[in-house]
The first five atom37 places (N, CA, C, CB, O) and aatype in JSON, in Angstrom:
{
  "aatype": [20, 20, 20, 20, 20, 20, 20, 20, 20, 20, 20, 20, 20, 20, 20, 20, 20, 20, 20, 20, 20, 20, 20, 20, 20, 20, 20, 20, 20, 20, 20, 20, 20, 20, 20, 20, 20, 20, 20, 20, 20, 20, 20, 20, 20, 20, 20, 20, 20, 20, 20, 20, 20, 20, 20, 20, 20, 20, 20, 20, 20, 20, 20, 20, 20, 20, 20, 20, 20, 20, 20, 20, 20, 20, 20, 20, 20, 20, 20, 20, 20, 20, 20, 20, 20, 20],
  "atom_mask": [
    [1, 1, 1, 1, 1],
    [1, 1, 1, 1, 1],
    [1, 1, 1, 1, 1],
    [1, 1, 1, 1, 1],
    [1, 1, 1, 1, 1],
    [1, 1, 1, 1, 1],
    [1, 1, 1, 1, 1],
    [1, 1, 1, 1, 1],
    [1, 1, 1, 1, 1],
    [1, 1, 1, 1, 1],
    [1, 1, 1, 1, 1],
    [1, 1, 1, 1, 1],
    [1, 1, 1, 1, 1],
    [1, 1, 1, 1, 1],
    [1, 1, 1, 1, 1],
    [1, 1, 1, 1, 1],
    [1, 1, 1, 1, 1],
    [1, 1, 1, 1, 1],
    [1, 1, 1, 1, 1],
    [1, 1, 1, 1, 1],
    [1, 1, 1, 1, 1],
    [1, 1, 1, 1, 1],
    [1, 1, 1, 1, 1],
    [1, 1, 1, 1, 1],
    [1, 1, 1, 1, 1],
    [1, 1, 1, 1, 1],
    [1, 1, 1, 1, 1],
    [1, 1, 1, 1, 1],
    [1, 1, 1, 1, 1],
    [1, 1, 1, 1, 1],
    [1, 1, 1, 1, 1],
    [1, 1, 1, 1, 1],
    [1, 1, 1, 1, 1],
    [1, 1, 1, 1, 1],
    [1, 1, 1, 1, 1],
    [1, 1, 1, 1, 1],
    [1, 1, 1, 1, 1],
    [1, 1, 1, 1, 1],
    [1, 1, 1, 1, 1],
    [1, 1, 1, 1, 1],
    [1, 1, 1, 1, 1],
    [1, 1, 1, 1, 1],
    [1, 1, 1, 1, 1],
    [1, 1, 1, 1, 1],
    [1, 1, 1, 1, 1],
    [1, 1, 1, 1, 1],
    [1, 1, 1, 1, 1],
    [1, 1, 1, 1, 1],
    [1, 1, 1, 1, 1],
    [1, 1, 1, 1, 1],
    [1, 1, 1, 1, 1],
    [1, 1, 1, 1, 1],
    [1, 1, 1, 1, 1],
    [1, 1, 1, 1, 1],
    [1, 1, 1, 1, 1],
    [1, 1, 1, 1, 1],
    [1, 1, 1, 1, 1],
    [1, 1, 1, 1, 1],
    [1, 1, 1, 1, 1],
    [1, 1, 1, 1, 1],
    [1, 1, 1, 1, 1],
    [1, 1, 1, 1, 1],
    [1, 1, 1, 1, 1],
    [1, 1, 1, 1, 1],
    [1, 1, 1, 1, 1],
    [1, 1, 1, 1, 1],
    [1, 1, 1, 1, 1],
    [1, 1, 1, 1, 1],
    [1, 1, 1, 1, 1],
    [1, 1, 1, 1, 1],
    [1, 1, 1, 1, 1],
    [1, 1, 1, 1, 1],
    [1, 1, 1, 1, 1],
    [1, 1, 1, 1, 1],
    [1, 1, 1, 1, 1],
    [1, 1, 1, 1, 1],
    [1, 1, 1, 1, 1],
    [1, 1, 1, 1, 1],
    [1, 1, 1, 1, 1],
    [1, 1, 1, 1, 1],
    [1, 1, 1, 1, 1],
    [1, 1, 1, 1, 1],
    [1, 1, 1, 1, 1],
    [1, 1, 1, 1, 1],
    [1, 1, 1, 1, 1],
    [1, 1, 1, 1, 1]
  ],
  "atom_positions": [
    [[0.85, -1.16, 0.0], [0.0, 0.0, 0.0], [0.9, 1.23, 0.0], [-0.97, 0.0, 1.22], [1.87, 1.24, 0.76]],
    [[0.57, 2.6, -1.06], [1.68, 3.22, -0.98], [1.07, 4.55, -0.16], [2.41, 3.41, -2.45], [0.0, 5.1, -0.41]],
    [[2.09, 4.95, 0.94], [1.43, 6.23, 1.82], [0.91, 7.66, 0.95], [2.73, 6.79, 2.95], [1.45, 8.21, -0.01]],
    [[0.05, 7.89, 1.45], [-0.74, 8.97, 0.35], [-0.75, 9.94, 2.24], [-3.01, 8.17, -0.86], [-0.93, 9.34, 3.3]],
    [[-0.5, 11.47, 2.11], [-0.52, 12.18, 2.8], [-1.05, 13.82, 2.31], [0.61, 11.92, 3.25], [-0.83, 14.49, 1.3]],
    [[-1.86, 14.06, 3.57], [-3.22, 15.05, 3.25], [-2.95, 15.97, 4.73], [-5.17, 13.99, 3.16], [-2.29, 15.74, 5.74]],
    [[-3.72, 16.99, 4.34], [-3.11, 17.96, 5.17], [-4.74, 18.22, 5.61], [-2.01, 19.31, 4.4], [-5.69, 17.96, 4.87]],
    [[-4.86, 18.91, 7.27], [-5.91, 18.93, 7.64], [-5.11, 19.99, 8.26], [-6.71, 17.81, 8.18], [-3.92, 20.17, 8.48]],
    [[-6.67, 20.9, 8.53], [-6.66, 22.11, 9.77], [-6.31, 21.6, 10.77], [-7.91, 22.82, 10.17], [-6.13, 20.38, 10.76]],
    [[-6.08, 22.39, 12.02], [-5.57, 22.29, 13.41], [-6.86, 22.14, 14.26], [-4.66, 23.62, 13.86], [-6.91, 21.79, 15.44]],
    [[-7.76, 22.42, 13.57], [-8.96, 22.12, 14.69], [-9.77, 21.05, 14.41], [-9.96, 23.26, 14.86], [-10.55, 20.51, 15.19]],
    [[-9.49, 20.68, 12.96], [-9.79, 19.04, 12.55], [-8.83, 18.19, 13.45], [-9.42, 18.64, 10.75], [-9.1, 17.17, 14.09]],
    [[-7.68, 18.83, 13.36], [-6.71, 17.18, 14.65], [-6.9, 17.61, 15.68], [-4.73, 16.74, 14.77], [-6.6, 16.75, 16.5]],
    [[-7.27, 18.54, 16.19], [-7.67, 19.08, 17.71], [-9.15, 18.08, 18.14], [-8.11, 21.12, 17.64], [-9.16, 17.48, 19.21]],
    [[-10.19, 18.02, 17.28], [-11.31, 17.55, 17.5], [-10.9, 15.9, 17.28], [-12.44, 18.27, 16.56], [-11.66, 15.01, 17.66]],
    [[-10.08, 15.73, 16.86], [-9.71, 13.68, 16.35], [-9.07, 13.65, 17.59], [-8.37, 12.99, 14.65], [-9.59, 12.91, 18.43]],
    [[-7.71, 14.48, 18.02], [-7.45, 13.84, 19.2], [-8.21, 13.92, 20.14], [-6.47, 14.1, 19.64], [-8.03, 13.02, 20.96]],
    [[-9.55, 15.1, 20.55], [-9.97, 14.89, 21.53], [-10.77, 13.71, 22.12], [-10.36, 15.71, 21.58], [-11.2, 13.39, 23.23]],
    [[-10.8, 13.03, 20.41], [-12.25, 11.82, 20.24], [-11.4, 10.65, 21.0], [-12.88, 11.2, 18.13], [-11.98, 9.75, 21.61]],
    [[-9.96, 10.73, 20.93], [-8.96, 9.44, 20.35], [-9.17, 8.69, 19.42], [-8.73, 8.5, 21.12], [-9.61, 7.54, 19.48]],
    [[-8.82, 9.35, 18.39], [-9.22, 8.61, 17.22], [-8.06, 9.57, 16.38], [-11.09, 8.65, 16.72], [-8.2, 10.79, 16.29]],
    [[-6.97, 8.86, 15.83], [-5.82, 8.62, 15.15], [-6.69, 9.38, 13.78], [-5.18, 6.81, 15.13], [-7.83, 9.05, 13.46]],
    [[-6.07, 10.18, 13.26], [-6.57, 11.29, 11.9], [-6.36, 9.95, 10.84], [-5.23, 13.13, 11.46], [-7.11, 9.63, 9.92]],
    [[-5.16, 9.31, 11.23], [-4.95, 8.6, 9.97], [-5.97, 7.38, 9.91], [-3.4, 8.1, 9.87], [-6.42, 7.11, 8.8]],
    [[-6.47, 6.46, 11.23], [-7.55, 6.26, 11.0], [-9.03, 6.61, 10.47], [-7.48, 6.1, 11.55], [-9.81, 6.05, 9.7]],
    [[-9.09, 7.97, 11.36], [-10.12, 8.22, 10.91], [-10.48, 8.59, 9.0], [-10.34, 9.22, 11.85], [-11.44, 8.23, 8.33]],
    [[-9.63, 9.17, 8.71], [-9.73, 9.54, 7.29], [-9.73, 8.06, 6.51], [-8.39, 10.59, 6.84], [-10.12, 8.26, 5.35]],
    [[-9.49, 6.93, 6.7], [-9.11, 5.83, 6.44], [-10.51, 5.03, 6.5], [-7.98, 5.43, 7.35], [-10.85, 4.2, 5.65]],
    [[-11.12, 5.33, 7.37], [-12.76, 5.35, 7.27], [-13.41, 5.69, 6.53], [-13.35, 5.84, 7.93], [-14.08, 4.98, 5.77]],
    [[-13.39, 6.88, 6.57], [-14.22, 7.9, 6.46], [-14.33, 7.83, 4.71], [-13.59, 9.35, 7.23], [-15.41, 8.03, 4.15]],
    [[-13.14, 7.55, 4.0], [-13.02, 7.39, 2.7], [-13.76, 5.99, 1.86], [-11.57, 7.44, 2.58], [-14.16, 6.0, 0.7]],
    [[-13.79, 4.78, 2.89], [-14.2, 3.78, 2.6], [-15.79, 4.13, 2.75], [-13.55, 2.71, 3.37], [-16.63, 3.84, 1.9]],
    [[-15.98, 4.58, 3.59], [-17.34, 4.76, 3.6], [-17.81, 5.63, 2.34], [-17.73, 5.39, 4.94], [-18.63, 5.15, 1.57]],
    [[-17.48, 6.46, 2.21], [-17.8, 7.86, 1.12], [-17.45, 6.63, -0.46], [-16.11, 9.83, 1.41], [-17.91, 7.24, -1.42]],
    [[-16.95, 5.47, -0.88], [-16.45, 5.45, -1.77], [-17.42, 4.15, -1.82], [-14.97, 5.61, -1.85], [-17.74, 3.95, -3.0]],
    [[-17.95, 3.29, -1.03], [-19.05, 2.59, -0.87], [-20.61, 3.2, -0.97], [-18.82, 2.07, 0.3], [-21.41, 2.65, -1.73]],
    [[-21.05, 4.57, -0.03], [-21.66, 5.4, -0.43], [-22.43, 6.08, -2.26], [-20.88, 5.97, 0.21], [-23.52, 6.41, -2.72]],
    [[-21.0, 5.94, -2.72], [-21.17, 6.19, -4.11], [-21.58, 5.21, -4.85], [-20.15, 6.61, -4.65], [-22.41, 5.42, -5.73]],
    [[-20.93, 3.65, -4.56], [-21.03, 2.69, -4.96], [-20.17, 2.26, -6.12], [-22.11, 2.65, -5.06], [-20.61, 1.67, -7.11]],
    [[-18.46, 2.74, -5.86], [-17.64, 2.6, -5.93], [-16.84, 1.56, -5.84], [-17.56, 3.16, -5.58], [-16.06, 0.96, -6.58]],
    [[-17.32, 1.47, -4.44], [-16.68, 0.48, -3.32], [-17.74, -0.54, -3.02], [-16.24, 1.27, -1.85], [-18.45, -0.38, -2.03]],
    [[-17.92, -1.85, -4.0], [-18.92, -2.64, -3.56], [-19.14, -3.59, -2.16], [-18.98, -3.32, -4.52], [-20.11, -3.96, -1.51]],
    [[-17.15, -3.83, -2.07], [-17.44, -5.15, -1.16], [-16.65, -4.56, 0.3], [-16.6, -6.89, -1.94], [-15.86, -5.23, 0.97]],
    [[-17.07, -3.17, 0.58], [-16.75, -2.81, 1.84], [-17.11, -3.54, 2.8], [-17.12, -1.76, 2.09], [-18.19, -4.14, 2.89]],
    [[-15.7, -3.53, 4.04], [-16.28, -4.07, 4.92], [-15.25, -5.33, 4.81], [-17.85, -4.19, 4.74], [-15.07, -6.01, 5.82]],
    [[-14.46, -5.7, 3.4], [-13.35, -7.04, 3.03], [-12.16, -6.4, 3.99], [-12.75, -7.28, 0.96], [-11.93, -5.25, 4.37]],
    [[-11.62, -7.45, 4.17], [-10.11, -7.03, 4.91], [-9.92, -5.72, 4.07], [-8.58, -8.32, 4.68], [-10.04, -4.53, 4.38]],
    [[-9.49, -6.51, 2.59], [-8.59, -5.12, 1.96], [-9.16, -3.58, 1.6], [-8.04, -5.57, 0.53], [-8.65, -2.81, 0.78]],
    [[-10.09, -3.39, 2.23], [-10.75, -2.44, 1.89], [-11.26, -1.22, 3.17], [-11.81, -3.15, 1.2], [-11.55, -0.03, 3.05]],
    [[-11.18, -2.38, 4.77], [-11.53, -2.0, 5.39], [-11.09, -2.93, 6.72], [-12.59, -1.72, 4.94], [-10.99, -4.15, 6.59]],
    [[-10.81, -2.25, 8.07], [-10.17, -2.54, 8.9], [-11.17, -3.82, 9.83], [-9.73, -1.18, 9.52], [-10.64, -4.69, 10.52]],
    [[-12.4, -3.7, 9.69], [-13.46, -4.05, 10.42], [-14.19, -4.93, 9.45], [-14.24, -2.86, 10.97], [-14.18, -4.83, 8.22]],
    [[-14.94, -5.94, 10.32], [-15.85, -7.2, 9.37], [-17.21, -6.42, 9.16], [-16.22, -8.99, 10.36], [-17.66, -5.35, 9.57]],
    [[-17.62, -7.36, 8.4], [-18.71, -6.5, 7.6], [-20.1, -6.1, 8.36], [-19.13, -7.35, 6.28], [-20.95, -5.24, 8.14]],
    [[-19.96, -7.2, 9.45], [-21.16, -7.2, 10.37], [-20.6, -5.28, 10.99], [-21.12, -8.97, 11.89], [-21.46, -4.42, 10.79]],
    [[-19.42, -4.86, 11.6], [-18.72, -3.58, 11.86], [-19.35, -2.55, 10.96], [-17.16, -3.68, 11.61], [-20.21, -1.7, 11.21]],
    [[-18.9, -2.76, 10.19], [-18.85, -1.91, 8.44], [-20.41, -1.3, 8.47], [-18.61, -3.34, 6.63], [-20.68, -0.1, 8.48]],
    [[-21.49, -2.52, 8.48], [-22.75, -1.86, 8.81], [-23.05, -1.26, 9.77], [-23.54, -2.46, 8.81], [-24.06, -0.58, 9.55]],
    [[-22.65, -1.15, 10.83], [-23.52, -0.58, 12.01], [-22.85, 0.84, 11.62], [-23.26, -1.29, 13.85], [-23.5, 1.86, 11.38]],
    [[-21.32, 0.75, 11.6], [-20.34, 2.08, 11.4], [-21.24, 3.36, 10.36], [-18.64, 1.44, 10.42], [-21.71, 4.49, 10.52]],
    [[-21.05, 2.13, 9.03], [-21.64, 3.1, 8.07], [-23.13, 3.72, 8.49], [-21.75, 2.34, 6.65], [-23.34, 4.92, 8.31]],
    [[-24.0, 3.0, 8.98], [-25.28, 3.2, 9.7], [-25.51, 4.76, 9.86], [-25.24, 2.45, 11.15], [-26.35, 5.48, 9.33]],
    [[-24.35, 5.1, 10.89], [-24.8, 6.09, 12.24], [-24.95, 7.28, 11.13], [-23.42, 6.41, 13.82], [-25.82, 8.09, 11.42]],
    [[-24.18, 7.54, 9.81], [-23.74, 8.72, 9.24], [-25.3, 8.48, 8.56], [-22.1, 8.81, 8.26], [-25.9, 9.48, 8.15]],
    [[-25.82, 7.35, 8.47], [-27.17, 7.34, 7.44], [-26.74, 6.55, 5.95], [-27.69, 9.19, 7.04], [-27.28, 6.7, 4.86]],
    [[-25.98, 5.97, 6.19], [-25.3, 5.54, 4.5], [-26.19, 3.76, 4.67], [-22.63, 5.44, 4.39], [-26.39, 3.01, 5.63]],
    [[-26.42, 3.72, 3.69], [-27.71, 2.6, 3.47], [-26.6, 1.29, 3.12], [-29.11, 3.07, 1.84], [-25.77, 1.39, 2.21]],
    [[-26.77, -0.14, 4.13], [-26.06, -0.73, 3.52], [-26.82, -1.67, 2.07], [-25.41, -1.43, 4.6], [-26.18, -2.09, 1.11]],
    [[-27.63, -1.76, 2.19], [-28.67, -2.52, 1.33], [-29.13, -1.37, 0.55], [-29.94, -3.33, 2.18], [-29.74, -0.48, 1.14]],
    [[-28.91, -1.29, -0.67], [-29.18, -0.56, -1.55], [-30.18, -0.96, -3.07], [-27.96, -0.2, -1.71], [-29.81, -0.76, -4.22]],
    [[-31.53, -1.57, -2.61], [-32.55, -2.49, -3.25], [-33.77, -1.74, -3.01], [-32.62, -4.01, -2.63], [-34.22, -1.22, -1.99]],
    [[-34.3, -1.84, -4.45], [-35.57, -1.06, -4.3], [-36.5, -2.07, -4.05], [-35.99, -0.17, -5.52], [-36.3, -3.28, -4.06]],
    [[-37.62, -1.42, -3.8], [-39.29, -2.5, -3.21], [-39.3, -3.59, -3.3], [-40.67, -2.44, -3.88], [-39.59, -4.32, -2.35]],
    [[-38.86, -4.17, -4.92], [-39.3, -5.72, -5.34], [-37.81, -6.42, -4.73], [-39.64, -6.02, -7.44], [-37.71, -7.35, -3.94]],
    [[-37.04, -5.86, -5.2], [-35.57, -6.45, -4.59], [-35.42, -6.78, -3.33], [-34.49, -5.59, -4.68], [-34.97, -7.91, -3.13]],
    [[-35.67, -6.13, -2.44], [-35.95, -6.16, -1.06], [-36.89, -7.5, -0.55], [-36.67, -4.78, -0.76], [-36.58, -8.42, 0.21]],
    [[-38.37, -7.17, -1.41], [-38.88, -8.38, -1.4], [-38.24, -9.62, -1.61], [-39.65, -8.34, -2.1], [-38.2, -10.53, -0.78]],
    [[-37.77, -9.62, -2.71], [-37.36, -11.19, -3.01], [-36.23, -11.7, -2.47], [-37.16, -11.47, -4.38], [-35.97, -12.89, -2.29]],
    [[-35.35, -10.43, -2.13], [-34.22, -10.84, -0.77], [-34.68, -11.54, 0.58], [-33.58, -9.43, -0.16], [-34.05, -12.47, 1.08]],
    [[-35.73, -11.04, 1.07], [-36.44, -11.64, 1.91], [-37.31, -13.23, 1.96], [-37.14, -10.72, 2.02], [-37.55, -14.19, 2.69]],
    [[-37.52, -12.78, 0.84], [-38.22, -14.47, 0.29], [-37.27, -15.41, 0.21], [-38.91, -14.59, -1.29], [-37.24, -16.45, 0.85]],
    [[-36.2, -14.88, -0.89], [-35.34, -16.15, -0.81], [-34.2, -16.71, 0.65], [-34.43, -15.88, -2.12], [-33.56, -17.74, 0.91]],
    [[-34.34, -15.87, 1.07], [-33.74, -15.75, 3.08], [-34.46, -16.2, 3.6], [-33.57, -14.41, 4.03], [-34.1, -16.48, 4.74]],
    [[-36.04, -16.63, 3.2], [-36.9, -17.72, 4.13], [-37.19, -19.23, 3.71], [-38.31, -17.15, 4.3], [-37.71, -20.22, 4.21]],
    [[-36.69, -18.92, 2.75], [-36.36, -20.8, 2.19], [-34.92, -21.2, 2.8], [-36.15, -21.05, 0.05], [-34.74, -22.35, 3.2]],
    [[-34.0, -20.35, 2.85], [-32.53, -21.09, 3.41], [-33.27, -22.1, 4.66], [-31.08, -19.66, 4.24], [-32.57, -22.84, 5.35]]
  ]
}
């Protein structure tokens, strides 16, 4: 992986350290999420993509409002249907 480096305000790392939460983590997130969001990033939540298992990945992405299931009415339906025959 090759280091990619970004410059942030002083009150952006003022507010990360106050969280404890490492900038370089957090941005490291924050990008996976935004790049899944778009639908970019299909299989967020894989090791290589993301630090945390996928069961993580959902709740994480959750809180910001980012949808992990991205299926309209009938899709949804038949996701469900075929999840009650397993």
């Amino acid at each position: 992986m090759a280091p990619v480096q970004i410059e942030l305000d002083q009150d952006v790392v003022a507010v990360l350290e106050g969280l404890r939460r490492p900038a370089k983590d957090a941005a490291r997130d924050l990008i996976v999420i935004e790049l899944y969001r778009e639908g970019t990033l299909p299989a967020a939540g894989e090791p290589s993509s993301s630090r945390v298992s996928r069961e993580e990945f959902i709740r994480y992405a959750s809180a910001p409002g980012v949808p992990y299931f991205k299926l309209a009415g009938n899709e949804l339906r038949r996701e469900i249907a075929d999840s009650d025959s397993l």
